[in-house]
C-alpha positions as CSV (number, residue, x, y, z in Angstrom):
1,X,0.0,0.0,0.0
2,X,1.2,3.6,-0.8
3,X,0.6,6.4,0.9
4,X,1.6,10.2,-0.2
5,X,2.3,12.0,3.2
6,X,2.1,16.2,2.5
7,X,5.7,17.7,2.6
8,X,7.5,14.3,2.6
9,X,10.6,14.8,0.0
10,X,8.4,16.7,-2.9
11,X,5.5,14.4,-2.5
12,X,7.3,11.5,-3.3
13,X,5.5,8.1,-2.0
14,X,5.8,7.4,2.0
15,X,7.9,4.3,2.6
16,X,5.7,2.6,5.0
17,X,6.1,-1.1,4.3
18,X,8.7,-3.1,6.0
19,X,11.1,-5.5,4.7
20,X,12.3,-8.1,7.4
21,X,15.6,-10.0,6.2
22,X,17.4,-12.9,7.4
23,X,21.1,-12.8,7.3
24,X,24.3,-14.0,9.1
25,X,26.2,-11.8,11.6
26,X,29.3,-11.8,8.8
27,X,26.8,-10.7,6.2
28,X,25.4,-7.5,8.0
29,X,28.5,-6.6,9.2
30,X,29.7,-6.4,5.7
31,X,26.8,-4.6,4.4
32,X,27.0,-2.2,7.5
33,X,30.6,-1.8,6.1
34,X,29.4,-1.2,2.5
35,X,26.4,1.0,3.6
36,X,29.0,3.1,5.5
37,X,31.3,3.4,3.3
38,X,28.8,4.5,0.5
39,X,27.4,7.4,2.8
40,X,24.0,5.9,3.1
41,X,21.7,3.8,6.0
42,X,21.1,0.5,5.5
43,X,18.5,0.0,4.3
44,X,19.5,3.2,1.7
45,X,21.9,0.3,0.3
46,X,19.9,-2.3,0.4
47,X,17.1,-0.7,-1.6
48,X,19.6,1.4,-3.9
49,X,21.9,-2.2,-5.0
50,X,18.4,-4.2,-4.8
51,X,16.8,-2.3,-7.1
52,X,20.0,-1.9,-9.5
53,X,19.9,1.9,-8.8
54,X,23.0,4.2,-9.9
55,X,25.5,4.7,-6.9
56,X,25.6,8.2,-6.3
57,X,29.4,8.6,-5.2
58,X,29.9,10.1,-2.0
59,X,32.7,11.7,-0.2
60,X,33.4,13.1,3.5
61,X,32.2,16.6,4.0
62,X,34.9,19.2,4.0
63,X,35.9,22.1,6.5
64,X,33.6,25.3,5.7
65,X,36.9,27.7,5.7
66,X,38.9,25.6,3.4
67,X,35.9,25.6,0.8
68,X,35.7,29.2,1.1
69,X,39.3,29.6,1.1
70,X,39.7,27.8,-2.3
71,X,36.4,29.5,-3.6
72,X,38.9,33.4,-2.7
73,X,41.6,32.0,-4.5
74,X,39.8,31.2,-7.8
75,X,38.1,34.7,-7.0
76,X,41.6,35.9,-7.4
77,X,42.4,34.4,-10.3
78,X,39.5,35.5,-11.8
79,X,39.8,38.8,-11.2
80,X,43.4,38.9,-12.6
81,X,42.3,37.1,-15.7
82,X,39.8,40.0,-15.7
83,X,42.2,42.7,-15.7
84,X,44.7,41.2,-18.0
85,X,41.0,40.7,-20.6
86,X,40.3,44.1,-19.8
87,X,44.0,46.1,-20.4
88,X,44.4,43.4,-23.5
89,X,41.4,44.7,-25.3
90,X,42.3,48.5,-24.6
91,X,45.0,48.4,-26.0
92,X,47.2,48.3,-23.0
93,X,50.2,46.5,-22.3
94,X,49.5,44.0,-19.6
95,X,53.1,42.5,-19.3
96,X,53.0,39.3,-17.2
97,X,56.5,37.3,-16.8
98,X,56.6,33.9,-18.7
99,X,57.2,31.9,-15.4
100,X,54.4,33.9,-13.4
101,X,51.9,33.1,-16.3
102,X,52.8,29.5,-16.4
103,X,52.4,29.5,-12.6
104,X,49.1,31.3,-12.2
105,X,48.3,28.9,-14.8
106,X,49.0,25.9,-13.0
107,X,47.4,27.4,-9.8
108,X,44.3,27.8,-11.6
109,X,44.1,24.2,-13.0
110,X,44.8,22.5,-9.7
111,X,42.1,25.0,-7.9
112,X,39.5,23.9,-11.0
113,X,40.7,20.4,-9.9
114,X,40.0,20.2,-6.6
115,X,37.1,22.2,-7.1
116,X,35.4,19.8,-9.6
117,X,36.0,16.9,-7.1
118,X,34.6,18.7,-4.2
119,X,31.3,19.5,-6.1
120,X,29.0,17.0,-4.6
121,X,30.1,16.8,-1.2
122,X,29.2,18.3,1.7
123,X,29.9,21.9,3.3
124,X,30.2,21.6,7.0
């Protein structure tokens, strides 16, 4: 039997049935492990494997200040990029050593990087 409960994840249906498994005291303990390691509840895994589903992949939660931290730094980057765009179009000289270029360079691919792989987790 389903049941829509108001306000319950965007309407979507109530789980009120209950599943009641059998299972040795190695084989919880290994899907406690799995469970766990995947981020989700028991019975998240069970239902999400079970039922084929697509493993969302999920990661620890980072520190708040060392999101917001890397999030400045790209600011930065940004904005440089901006004024170089902005002095290049003018006209202006914007004279930027070889090595500093390369570097800034690299410093904005690693920050994309790790930026990319944090997407999806969570901010603490």
């Amino acid at each position: 039997m389903s049941k829509l409960k108001n306000n319950y994840r965007h309407q979507k249906e109530f789980k009120a049935a209950r599943i009641d498994i059998r299972a040795t005291p190695t084989e919880k303990a290994q899907l406690q492990v799995k469970a766990k390691a995947s981020g989700m509840s028991l019975g998240e895994y069970l239902i999400t494997t079970g039922l084929n589903r697509k493993m969302t992949k999920v990661t620890k939660a980072i520190d708040k200040s060392l999101y917001l931290e890397l999030c400045r730094q790209g600011n930065n980057l940004n904005r440089l990029a901006g004024i170089h765009n902005t002095q290049t179009a003018s006209g202006k000289d914007f004279k930027l050593h070889p090595t500093d270029r390369a570097m800034l360079e690299k410093i904005y691919s690693l920050l994309r990087q790790i930026l990319d792989q944090l997407q999806g987790r969570k901010v603490n």
